[in-house]
N, C-alpha and C positions, 0 to 999 in steps of 0.2 A: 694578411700577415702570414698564414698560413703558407704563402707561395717563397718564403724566408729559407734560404741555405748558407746555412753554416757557413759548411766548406768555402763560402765566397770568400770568411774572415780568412782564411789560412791561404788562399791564393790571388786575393785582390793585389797586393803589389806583383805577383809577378806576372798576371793578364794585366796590367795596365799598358807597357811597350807593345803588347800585341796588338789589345785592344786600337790603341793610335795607330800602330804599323796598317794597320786591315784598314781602318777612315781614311790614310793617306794613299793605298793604292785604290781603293774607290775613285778619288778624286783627282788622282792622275791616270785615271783611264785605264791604267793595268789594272786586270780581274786579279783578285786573291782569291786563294781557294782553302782558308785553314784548317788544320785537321779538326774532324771528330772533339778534341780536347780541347783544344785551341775556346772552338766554339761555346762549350759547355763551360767552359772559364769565361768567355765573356758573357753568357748569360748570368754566372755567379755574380760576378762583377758587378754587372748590370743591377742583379736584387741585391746588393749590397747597396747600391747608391741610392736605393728605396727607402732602407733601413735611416730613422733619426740617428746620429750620433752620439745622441743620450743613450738609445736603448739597444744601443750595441753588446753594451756589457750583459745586460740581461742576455741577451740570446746566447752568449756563450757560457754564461752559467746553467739557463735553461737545459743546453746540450752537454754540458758536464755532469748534471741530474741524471738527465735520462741514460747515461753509460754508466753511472754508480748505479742506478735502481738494476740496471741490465744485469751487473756484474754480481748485485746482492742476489737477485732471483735463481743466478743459475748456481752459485754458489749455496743457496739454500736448496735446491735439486739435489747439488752433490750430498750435501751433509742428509738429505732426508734416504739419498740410497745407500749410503754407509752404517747410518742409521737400522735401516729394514735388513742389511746385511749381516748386522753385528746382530741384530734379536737372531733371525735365520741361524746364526752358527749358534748361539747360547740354546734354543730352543733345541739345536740336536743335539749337543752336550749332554746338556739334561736329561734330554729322551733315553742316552746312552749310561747317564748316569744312574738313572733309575732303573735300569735292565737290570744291569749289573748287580742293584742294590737288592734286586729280586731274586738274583739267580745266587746269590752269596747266603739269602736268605732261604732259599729251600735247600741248599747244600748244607746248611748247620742245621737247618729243620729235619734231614736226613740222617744226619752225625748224630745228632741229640735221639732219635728213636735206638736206632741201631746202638747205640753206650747202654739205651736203655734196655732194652732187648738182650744186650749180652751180661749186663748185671744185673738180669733175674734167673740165669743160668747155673747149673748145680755143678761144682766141680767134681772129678772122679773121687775124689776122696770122701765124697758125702756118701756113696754108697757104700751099705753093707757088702761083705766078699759073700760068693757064694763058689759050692766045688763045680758048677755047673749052671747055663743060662741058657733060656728059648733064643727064636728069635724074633720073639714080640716083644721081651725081655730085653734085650738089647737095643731093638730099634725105641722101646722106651724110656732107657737109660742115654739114649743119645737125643731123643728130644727134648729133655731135660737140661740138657750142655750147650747142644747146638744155636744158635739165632732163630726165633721160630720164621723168619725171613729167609734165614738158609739152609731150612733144614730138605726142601724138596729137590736144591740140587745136590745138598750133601748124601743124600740117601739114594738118589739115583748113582751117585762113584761107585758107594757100596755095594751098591746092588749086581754093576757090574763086574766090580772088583773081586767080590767074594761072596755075593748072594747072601749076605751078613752072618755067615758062620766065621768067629774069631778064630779059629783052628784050622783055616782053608791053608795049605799048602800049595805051593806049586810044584807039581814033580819035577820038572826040569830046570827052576831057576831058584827054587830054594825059598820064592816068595813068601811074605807069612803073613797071616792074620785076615782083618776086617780090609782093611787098604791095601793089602798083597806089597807090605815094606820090605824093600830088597836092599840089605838083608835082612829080617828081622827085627834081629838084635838093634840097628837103631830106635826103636821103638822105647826101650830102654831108659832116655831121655826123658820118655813120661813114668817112669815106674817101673823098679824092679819086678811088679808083675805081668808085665808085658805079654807074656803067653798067656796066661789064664783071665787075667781081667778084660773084659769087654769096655770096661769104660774106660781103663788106662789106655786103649789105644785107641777109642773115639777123643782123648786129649790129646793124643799123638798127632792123627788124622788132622786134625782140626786143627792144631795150632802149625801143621805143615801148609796146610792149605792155604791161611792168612797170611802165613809169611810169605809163601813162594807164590801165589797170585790174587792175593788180596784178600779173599773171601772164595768159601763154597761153591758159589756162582760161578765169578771167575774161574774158579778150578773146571767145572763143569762146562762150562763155553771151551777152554782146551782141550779138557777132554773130547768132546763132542768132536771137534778140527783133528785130534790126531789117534781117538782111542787111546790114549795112556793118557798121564797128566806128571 
């Protein structure tokens, strides 16, 4: 049973004219020579007339099984690699989403120190005046104000700026104070005492520096690229 082709069912009537054609030049002495197809159709043929007539029908249901089961398996392939493809993108998703969800979290982890840090800070107005200041006196009236985050680039500006004497002049540009503010007089903005107070114009200083490049730091990274700020 095993030696059973199908294919006979779908091409028995049309090898049957050949089939005869090829018996009849046999026996009239002309050789036929049928092609390759020719032949392989009358061997179909031929296992077709093996085959009961009862269990014809089987075999062609047999053979419509095995091209469903064919079509299920490979289709179940597909859906098993669209499957592993679709975990694949959700897994980086996710990988991408949790970065994220990390890096949003040390950035407000940062925010949150630094609010804090700057609302334990004393404004110039908590200090007593005095007619005169050191300058360990100043640089600790400005530690008091400053971020203790930003105070070591805020005090290197100063340093260079004016070696933290708030009375530093500059003879040729008129410059004045802790920050060498040209002119002056903008300084103003934090306090009519501009010239003599040290910590109205560490308020000055400071709140020029976050405005115009963020923080201390920043100020000091430009500084550093161009000697001014």
């Amino acid at each position: 049973m095993s030696r059973i082709s199908v294919r006979g069912f779908a091409v028995a009537s049309a090898t049957a004219v050949t089939t005869v054609g090829a018996v009849v030049g046999v026996a009239s002495g002309s050789p036929q020579h049928p092609s390759n197809e020719a032949e392989a159709m009358v061997g179909d043929a031929t296992l077709l007339a093996d085959i009961p007539a009862g269990q014809q029908a089987q075999v062609q249901v047999s053979s419509l099984a095995q091209q469903a089961s064919a079509q299920a398996d490979a289709a179940d392939i597909a859906a098993k690699k669209s499957a592993e493809e679709a975990a694949r993108k959700a897994a980086a998703e996710t990988a991408v989403a949790k970065q994220k969800a990390a890096e949003d979290k040390a950035k407000e982890e940062k925010e949150r120190k630094e609010a804090a840090s700057r609302s334990a800070t004393r404004d110039a107005s908590s200090f007593a005046t005095q007619a005169s200041y050191t300058v360990a006196q100043v640089q600790a009236m400005a530690r008091q104000m400053v971020p203790a985050d930003q105070f070591q680039c805020f005090s290197n500006i100063v340093s260079h700026e004016s070696g933290w004497n708030y009375h530093a002049v500059n003879a040729s540009s008129g410059a004045y104070g802790l920050f060498q503010a040209l002119p002056g007089s903008k300084m103003s903005s934090a306090g009519a005492d501009w010239q003599t107070n040290p910590a109205t114009q560490v308020k000055w200083g400071l709140s020029y520096m976050d405005g115009r490049y963020g923080s201390p730091c920043s100020a000091w990274s430009f500084w550093q690229a161009n000697s001014w700020y």
